[in-house]
PDBQT receptor file of N, H, CA, C and O in Angstrom, charges set to zero:
ATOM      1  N   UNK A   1       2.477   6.671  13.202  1.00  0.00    +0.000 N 
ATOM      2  CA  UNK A   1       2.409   7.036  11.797  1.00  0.00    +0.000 C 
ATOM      3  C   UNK A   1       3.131   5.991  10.945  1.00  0.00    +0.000 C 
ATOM      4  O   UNK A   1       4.162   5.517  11.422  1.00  0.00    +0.000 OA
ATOM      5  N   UNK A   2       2.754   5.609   9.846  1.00  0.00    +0.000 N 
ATOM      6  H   UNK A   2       1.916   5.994   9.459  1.00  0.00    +0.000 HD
ATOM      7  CA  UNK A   2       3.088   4.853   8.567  1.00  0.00    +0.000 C 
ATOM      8  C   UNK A   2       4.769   5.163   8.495  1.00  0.00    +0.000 C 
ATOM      9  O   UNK A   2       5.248   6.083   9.158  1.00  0.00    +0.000 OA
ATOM     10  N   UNK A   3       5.522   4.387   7.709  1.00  0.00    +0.000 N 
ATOM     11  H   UNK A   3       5.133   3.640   7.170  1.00  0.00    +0.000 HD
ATOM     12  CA  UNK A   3       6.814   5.190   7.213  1.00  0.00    +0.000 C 
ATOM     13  C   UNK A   3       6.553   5.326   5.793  1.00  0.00    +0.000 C 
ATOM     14  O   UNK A   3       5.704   4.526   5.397  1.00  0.00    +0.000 OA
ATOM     15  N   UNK A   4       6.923   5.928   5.105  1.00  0.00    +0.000 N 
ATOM     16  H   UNK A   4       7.612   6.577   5.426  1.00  0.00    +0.000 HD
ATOM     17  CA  UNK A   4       7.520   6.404   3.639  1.00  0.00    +0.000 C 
ATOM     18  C   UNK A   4       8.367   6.146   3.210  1.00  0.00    +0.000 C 
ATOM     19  O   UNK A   4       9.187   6.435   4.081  1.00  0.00    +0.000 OA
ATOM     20  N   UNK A   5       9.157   5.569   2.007  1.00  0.00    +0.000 N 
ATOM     21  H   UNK A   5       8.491   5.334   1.299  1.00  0.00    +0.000 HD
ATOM     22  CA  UNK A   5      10.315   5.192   1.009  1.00  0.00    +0.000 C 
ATOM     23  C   UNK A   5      10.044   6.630   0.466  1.00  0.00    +0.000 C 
ATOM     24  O   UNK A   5       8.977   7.024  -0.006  1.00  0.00    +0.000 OA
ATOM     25  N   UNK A   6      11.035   7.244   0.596  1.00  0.00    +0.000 N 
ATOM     26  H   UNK A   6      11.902   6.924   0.979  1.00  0.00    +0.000 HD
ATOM     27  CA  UNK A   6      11.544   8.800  -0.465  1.00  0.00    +0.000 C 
ATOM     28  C   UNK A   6      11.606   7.974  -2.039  1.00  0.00    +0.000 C 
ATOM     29  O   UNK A   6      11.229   6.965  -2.635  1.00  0.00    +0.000 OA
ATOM     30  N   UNK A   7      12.408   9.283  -2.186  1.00  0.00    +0.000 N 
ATOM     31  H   UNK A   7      12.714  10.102  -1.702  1.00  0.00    +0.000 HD
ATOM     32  CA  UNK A   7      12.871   9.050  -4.069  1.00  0.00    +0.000 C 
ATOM     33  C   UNK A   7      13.853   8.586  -4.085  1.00  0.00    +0.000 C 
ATOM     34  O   UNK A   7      14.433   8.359  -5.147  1.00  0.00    +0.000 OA
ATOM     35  N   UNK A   8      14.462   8.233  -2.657  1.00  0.00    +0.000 N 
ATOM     36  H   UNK A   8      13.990   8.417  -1.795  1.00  0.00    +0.000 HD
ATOM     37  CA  UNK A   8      16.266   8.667  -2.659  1.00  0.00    +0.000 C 
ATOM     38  C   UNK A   8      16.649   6.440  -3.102  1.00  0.00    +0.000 C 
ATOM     39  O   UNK A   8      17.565   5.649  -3.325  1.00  0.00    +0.000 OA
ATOM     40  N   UNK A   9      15.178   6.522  -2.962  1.00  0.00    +0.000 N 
ATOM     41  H   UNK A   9      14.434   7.165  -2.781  1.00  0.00    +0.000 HD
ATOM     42  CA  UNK A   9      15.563   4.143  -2.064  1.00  0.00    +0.000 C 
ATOM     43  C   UNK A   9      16.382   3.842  -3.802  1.00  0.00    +0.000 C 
ATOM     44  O   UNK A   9      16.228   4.463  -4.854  1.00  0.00    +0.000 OA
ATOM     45  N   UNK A  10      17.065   2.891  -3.541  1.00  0.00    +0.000 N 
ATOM     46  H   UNK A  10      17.190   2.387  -2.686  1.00  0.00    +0.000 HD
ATOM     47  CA  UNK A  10      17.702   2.300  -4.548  1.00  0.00    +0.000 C 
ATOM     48  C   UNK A  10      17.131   1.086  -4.702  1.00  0.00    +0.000 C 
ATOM     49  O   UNK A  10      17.627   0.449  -5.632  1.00  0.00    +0.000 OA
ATOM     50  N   UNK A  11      16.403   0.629  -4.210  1.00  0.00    +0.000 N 
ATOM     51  H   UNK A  11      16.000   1.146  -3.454  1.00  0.00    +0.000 HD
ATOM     52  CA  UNK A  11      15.394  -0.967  -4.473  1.00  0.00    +0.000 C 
ATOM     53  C   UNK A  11      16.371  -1.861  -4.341  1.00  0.00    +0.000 C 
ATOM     54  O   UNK A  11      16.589  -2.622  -5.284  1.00  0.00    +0.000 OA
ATOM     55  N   UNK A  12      17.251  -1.953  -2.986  1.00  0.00    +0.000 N 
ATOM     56  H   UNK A  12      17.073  -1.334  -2.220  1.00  0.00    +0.000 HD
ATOM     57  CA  UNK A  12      18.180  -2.606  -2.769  1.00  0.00    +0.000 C 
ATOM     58  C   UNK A  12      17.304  -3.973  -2.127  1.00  0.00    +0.000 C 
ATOM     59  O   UNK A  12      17.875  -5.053  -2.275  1.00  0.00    +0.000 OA
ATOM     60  N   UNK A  13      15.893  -3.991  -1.392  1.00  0.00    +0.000 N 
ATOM     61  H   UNK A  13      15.429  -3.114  -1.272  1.00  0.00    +0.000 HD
ATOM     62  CA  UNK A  13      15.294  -4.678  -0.889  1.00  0.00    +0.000 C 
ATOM     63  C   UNK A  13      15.410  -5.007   0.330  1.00  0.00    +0.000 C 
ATOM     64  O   UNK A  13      14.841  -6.002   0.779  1.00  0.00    +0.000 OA
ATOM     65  N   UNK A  14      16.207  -4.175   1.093  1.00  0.00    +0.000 N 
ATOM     66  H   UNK A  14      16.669  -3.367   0.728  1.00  0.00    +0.000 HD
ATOM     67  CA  UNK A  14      16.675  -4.841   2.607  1.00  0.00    +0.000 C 
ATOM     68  C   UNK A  14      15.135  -4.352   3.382  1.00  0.00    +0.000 C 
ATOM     69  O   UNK A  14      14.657  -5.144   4.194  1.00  0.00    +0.000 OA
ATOM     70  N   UNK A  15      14.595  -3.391   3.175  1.00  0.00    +0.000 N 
ATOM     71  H   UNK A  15      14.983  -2.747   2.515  1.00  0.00    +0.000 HD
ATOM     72  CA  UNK A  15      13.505  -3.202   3.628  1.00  0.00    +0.000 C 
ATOM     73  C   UNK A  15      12.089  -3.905   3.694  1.00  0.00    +0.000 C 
ATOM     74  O   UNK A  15      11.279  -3.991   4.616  1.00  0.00    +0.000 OA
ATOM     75  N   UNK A  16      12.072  -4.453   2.191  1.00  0.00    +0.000 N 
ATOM     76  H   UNK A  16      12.731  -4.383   1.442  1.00  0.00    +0.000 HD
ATOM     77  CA  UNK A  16      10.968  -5.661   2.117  1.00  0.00    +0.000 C 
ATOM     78  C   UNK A  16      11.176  -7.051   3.112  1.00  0.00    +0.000 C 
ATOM     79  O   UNK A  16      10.325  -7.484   3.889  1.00  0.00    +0.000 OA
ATOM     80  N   UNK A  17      12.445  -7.588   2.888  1.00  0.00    +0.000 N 
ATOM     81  H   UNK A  17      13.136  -7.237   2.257  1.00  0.00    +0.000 HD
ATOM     82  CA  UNK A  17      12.947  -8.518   3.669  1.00  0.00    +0.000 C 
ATOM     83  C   UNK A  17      12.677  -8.505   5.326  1.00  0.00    +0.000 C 
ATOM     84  O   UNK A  17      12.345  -9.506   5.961  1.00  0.00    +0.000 OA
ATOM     85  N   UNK A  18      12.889  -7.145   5.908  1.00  0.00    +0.000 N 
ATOM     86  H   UNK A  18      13.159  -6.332   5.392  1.00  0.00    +0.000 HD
ATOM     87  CA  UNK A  18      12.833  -6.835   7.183  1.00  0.00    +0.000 C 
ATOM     88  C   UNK A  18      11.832  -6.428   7.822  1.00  0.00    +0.000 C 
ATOM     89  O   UNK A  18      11.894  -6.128   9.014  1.00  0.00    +0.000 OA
ATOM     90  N   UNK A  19      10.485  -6.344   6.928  1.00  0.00    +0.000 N 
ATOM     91  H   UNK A  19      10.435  -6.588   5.960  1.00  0.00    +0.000 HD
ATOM     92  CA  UNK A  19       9.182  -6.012   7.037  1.00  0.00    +0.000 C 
ATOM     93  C   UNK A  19       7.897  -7.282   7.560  1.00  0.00    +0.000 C 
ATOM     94  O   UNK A  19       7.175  -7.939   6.810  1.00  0.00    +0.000 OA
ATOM     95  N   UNK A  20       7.943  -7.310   8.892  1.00  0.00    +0.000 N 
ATOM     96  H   UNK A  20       8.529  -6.777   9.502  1.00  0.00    +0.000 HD
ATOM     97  CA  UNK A  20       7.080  -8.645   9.593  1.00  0.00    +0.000 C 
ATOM     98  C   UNK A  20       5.891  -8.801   8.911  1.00  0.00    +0.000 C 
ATOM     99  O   UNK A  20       5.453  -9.928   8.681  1.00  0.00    +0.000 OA
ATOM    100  N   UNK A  21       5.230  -7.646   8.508  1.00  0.00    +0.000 N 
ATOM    101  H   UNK A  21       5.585  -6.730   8.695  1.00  0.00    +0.000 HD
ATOM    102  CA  UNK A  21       3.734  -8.079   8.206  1.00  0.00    +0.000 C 
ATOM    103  C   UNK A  21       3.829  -7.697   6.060  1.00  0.00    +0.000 C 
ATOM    104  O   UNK A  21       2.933  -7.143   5.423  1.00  0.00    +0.000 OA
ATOM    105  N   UNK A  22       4.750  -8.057   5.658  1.00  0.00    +0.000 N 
ATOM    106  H   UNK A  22       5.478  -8.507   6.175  1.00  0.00    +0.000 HD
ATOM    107  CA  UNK A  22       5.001  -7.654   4.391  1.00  0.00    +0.000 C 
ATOM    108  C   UNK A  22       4.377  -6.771   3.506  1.00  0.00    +0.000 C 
ATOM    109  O   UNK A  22       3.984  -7.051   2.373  1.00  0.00    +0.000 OA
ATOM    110  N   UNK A  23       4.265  -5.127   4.369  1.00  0.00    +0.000 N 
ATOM    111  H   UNK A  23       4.585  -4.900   5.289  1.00  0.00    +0.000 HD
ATOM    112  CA  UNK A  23       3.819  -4.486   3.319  1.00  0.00    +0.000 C 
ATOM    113  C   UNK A  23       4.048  -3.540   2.628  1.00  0.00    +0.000 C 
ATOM    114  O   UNK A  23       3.273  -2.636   2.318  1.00  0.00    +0.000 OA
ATOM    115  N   UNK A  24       5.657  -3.753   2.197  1.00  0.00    +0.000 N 
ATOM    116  H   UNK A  24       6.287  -4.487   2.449  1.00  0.00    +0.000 HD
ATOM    117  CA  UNK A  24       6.494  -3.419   1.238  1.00  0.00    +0.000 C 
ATOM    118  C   UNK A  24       6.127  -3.734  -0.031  1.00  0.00    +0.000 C 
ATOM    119  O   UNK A  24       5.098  -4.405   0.040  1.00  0.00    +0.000 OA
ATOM    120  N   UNK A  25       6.426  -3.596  -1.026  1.00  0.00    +0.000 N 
ATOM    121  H   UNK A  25       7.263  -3.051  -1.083  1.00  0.00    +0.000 HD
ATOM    122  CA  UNK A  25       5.899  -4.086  -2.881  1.00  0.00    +0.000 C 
ATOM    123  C   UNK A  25       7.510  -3.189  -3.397  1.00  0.00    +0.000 C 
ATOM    124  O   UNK A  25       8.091  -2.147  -3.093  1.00  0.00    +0.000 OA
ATOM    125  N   UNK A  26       7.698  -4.254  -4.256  1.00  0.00    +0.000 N 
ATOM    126  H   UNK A  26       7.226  -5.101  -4.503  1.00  0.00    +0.000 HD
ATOM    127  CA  UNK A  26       8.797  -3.769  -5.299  1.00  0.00    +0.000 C 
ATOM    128  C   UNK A  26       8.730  -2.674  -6.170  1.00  0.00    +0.000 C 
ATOM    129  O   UNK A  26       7.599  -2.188  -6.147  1.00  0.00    +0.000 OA
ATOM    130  N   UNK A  27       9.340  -2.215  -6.773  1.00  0.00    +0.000 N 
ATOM    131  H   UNK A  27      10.259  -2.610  -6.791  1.00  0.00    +0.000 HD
ATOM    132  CA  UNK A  27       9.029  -1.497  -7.940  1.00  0.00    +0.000 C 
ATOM    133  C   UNK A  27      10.955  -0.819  -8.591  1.00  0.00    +0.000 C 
ATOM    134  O   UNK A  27      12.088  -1.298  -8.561  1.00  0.00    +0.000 OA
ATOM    135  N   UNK A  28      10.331   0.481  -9.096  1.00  0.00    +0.000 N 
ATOM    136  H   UNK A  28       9.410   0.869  -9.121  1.00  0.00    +0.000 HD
ATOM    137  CA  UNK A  28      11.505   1.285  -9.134  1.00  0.00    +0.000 C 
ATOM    138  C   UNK A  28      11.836   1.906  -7.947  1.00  0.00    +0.000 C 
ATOM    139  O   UNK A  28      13.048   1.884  -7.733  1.00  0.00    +0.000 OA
ATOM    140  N   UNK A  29      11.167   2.454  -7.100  1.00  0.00    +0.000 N 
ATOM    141  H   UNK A  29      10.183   2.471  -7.274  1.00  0.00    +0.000 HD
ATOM    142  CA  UNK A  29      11.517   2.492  -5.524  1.00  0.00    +0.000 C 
ATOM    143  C   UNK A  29      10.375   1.538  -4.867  1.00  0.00    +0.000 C 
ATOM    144  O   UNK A  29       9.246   1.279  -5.285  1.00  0.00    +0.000 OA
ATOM    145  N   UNK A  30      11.100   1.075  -3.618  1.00  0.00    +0.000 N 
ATOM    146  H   UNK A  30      12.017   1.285  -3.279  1.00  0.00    +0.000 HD
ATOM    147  CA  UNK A  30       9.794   0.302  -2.677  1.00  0.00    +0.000 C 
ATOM    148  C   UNK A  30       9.176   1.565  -2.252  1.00  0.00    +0.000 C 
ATOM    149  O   UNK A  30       9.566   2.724  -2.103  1.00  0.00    +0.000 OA
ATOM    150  N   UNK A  31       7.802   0.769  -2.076  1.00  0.00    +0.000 N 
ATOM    151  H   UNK A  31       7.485  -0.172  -2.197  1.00  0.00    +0.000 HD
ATOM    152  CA  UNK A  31       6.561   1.490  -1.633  1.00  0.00    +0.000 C 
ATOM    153  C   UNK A  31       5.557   0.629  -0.542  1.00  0.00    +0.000 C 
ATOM    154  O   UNK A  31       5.175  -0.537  -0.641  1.00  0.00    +0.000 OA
ATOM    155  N   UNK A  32       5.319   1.458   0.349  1.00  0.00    +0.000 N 
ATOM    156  H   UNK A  32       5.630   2.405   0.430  1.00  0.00    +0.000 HD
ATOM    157  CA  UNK A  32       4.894   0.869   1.491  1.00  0.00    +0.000 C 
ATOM    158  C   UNK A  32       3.803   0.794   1.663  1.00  0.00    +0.000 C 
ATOM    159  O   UNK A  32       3.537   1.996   1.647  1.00  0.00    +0.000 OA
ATOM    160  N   UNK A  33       2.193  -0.056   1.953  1.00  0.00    +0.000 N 
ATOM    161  H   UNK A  33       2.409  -1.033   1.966  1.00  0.00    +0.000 HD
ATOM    162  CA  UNK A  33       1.333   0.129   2.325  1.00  0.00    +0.000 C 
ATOM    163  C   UNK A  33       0.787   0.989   3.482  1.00  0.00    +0.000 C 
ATOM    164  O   UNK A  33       1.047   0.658   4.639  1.00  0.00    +0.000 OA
ATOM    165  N   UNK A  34       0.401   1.555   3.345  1.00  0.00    +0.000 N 
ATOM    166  H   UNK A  34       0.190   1.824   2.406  1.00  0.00    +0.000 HD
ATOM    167  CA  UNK A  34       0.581   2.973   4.649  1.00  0.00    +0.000 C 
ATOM    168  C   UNK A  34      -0.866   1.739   5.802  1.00  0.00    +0.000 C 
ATOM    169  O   UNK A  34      -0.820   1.629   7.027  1.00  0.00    +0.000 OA
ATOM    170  N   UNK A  35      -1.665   1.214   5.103  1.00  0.00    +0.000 N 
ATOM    171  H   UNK A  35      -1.702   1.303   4.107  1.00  0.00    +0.000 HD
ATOM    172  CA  UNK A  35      -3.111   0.676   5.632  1.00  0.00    +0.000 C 
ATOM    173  C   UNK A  35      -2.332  -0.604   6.489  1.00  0.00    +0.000 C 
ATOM    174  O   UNK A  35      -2.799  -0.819   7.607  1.00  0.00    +0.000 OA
ATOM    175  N   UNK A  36      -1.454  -1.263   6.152  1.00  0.00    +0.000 N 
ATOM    176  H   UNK A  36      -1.074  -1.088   5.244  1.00  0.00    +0.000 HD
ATOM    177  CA  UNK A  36      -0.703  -2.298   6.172  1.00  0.00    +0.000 C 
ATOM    178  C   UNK A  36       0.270  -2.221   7.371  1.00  0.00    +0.000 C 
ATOM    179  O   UNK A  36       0.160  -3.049   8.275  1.00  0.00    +0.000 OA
ATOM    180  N   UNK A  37       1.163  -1.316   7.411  1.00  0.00    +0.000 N 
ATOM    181  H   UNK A  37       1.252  -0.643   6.677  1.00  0.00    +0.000 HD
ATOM    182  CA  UNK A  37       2.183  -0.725   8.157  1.00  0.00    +0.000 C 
ATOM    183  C   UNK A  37       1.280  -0.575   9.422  1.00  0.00    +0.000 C 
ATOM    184  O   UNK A  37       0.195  -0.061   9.697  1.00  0.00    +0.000 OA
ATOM    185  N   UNK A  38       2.969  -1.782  10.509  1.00  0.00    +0.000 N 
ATOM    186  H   UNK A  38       3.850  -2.200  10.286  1.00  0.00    +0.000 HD
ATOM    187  CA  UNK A  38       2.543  -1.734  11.728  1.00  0.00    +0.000 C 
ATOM    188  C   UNK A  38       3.233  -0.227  12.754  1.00  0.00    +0.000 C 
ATOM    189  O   UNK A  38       3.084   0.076  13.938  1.00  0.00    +0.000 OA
ATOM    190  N   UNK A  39       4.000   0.429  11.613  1.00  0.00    +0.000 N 
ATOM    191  H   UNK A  39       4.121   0.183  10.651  1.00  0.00    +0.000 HD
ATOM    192  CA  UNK A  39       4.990   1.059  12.445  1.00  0.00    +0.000 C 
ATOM    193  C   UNK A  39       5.841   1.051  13.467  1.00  0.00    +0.000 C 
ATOM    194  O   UNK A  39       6.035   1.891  14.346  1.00  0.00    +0.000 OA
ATOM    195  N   UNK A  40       6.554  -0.463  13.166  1.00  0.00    +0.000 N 
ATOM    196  H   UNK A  40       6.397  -1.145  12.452  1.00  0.00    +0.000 HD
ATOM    197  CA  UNK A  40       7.295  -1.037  14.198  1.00  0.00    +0.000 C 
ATOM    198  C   UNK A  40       8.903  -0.418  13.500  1.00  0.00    +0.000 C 
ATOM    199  O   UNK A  40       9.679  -0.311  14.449  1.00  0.00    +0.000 OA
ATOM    200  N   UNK A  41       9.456  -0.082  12.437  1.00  0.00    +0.000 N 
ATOM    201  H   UNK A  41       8.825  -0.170  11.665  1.00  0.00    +0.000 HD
ATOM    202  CA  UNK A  41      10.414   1.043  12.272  1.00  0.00    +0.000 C 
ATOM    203  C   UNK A  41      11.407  -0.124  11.470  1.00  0.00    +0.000 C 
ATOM    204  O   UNK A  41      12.144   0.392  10.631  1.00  0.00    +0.000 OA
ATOM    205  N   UNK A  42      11.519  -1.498  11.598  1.00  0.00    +0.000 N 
ATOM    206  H   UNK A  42      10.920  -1.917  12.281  1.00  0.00    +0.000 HD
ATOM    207  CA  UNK A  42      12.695  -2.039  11.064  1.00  0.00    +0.000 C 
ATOM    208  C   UNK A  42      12.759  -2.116   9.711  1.00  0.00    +0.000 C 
ATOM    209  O   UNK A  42      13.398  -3.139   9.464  1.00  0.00    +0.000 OA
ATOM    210  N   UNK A  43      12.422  -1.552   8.650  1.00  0.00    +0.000 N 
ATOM    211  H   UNK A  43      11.903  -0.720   8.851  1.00  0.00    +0.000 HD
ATOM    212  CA  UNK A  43      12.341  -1.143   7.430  1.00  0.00    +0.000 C 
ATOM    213  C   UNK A  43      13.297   0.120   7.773  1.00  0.00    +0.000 C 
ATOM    214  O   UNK A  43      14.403  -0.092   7.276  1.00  0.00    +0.000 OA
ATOM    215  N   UNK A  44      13.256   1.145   8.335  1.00  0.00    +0.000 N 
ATOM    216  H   UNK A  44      12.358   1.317   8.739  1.00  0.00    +0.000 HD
ATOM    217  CA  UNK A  44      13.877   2.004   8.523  1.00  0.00    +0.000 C 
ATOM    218  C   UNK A  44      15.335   2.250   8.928  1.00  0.00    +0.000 C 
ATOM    219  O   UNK A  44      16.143   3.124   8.614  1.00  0.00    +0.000 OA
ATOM    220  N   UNK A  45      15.404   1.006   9.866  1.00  0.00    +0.000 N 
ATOM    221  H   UNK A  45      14.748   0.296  10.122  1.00  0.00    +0.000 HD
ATOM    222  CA  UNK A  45      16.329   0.849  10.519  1.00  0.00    +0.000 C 
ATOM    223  C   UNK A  45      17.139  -0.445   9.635  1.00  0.00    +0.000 C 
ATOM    224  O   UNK A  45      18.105  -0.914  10.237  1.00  0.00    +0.000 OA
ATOM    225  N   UNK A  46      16.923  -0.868   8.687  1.00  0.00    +0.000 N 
ATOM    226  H   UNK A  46      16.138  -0.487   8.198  1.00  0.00    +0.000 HD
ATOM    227  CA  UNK A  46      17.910  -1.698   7.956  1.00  0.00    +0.000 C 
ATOM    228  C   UNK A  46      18.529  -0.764   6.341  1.00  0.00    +0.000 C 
ATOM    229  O   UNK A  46      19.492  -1.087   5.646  1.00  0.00    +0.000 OA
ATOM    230  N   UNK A  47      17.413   0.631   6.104  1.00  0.00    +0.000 N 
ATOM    231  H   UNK A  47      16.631   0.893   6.670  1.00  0.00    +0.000 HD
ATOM    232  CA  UNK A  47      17.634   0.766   4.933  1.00  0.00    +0.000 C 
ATOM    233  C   UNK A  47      19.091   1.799   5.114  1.00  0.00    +0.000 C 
ATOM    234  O   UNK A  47      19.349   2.649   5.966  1.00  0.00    +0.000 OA
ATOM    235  N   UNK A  48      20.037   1.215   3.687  1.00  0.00    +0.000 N 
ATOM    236  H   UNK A  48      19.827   0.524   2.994  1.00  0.00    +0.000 HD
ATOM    237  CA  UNK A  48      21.528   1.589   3.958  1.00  0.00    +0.000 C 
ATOM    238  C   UNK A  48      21.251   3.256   3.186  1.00  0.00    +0.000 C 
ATOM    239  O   UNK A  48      22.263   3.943   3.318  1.00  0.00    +0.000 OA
ATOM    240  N   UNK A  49      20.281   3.877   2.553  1.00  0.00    +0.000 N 
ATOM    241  H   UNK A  49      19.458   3.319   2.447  1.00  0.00    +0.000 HD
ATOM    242  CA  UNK A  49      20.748   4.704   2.009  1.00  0.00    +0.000 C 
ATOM    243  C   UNK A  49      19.838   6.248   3.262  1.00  0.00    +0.000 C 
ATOM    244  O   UNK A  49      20.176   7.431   3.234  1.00  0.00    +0.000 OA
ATOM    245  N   UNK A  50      18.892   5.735   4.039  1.00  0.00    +0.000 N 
ATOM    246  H   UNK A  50      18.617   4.773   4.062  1.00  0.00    +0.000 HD
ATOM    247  CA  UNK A  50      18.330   6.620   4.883  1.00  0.00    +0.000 C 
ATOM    248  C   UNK A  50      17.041   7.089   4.231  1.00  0.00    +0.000 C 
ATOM    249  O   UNK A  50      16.363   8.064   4.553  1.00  0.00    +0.000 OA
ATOM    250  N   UNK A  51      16.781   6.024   3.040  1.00  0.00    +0.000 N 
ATOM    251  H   UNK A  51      17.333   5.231   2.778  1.00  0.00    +0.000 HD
ATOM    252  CA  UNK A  51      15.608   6.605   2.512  1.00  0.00    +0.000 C 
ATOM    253  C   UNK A  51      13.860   6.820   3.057  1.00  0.00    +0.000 C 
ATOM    254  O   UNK A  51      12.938   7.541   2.677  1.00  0.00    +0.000 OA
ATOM    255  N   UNK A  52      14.003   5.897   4.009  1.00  0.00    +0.000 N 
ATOM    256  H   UNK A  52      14.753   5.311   4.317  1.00  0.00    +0.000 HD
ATOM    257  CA  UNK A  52      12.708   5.518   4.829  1.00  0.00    +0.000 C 
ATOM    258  C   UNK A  52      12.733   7.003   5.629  1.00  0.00    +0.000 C 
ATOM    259  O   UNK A  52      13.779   7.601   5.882  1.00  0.00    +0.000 OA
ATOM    260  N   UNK A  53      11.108   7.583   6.050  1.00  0.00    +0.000 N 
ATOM    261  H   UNK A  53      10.259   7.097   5.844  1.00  0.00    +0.000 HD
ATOM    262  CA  UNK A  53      10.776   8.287   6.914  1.00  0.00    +0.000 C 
ATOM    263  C   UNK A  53       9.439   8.179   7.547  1.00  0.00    +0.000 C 
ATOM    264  O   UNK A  53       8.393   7.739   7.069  1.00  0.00    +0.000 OA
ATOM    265  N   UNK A  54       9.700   8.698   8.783  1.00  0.00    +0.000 N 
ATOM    266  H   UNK A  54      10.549   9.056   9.171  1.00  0.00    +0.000 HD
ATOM    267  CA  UNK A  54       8.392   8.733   9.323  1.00  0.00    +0.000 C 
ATOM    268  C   UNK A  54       6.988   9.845   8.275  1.00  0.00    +0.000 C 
ATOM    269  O   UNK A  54       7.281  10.890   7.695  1.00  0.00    +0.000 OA
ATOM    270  N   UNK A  55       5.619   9.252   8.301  1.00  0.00    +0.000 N 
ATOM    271  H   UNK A  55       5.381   8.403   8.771  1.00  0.00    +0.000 HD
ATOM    272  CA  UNK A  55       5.231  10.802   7.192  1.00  0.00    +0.000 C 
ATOM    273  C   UNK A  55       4.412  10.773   8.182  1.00  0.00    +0.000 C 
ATOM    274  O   UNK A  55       3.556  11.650   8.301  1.00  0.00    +0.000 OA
TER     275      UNK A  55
């Protein structure tokens, strides 16, 4: 399954950065390409506030 950025992300960017196939996009929270997403988890595993989830 894809991961999800909640409401909670602070657009700190550690997640875009840590994303191999880049399909993260900026905004007021990051938002993830769900079509894009390899579901390899390190977006998840770098973000400091726990905002990433599996959906």
């Amino acid at each position: 399954m894809p991961r999800l950025i909640t409401d909670i992300c602070i657009a700190c960017g550690s997640c875009a950065a840590e994303c191999p196939v880049d399909c993260i996009s900026e905004g007021t929270i990051y938002v993830i390409d769900e079509n894009a997403c390899i579901d390899c988890g390190a977006c998840q595993e770098v973000c400091p506030v726990d905002a990433i989830i599996e959906k």
